[in-house]
C-alpha positions in Angstrom: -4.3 23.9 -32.3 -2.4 27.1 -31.3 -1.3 24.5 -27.9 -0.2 22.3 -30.1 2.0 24.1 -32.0 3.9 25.8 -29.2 4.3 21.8 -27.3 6.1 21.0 -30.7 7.9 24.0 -30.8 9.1 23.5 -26.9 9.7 19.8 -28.3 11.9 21.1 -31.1 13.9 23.1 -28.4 14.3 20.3 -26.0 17.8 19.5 -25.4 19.0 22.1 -28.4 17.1 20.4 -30.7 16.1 23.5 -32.2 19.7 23.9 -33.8 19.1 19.9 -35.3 16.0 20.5 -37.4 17.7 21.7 -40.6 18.9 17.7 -40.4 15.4 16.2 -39.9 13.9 17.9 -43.0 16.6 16.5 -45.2 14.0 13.4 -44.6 12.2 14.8 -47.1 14.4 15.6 -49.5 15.9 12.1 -49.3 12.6 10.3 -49.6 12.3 12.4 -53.1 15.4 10.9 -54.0 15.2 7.1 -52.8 11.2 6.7 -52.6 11.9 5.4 -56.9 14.1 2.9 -56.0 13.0 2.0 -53.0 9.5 0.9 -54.5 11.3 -0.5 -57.0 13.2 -3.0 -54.8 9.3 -4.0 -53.2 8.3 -4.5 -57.0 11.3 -6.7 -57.4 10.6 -8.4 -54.7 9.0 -11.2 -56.8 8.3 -14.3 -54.2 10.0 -12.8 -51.1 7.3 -12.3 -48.5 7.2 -8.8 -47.5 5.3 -7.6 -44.5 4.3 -3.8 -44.0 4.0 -2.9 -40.0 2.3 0.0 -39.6 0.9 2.0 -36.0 -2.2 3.0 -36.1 -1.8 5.9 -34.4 1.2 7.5 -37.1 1.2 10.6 -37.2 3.9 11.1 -39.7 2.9 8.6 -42.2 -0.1 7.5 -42.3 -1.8 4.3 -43.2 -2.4 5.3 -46.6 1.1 4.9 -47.8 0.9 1.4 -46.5 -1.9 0.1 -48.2 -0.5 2.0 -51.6 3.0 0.4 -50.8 0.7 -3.6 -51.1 0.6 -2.5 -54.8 4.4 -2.9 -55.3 3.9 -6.4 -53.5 2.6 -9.3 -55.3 -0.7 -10.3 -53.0 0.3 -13.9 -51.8 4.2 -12.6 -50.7 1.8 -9.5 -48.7 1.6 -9.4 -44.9 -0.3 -6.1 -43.9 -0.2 -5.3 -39.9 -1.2 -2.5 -37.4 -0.3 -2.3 -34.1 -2.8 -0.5 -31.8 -1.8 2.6 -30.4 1.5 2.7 -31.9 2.8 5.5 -34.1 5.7 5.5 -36.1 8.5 4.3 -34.0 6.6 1.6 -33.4 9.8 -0.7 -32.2 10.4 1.9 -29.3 6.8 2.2 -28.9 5.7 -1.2 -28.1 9.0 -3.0 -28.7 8.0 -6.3 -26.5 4.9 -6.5 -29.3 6.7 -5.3 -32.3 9.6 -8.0 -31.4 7.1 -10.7 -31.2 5.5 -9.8 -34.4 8.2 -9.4 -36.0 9.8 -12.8 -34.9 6.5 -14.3 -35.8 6.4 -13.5 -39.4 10.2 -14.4 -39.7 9.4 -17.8 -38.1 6.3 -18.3 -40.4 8.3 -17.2 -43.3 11.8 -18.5 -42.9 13.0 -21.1 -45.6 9.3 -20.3 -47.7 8.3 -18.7 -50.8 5.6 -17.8 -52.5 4.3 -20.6 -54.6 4.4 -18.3 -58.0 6.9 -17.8 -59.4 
């Protein structure tokens, strides 16, 4: 534990990164602000099929926000996928996969909706 701590630390240094982190925690204040209307828009969503693209592997958020966020999501607009070994840049992780995936569901998708309305 104590190792990892000082990697992260050496991490945070890395370039003068160290002088960037006051930036990186305004994440969390931002999520505070937006996360309401941001689950709002997934709630108002109605027929639009959504898809929620998670890495298994996440370190920073893990799965369990994506199965809550399938609540905001009516069931039959839901796609739910993890991409082994990924974490949570999974685009620059695996971005070969994550393109196809991604290119899959929009191909799938295109031009449909949900049949409730």
């Amino acid at each position: 534990m104590k190792q990892d701590i000082e990697d992260m630390q050496a991490l945070m240094r890395l370039k003068g990164g160290d002088r960037l982190v006051h930036k990186t925690m305004l994440y969390l204040h931002d999520r505070a602000r937006f996360e309401p209307r941001w689950l709002k828009a997934l709630k108002d969503s109605k027929d639009l099929p959504v898809m929620v693209f998670w890495g298994d592997s996440d370190a920073v958020a893990p799965k369990e926000i994506a199965i809550s966020l399938a609540d905001y999501i009516k069931p039959e607009a839901f796609t739910g996928r993890t991409m082994k070994g990924a974490g949570h840049f999974l685009m620059l992780e695996q971005p070969q996969k994550w393109a196809a995936t991604i290119s899959q569901f929009v191909k799938t998708h295109s031009g449909k909706r949900s049949s409730s309305k």
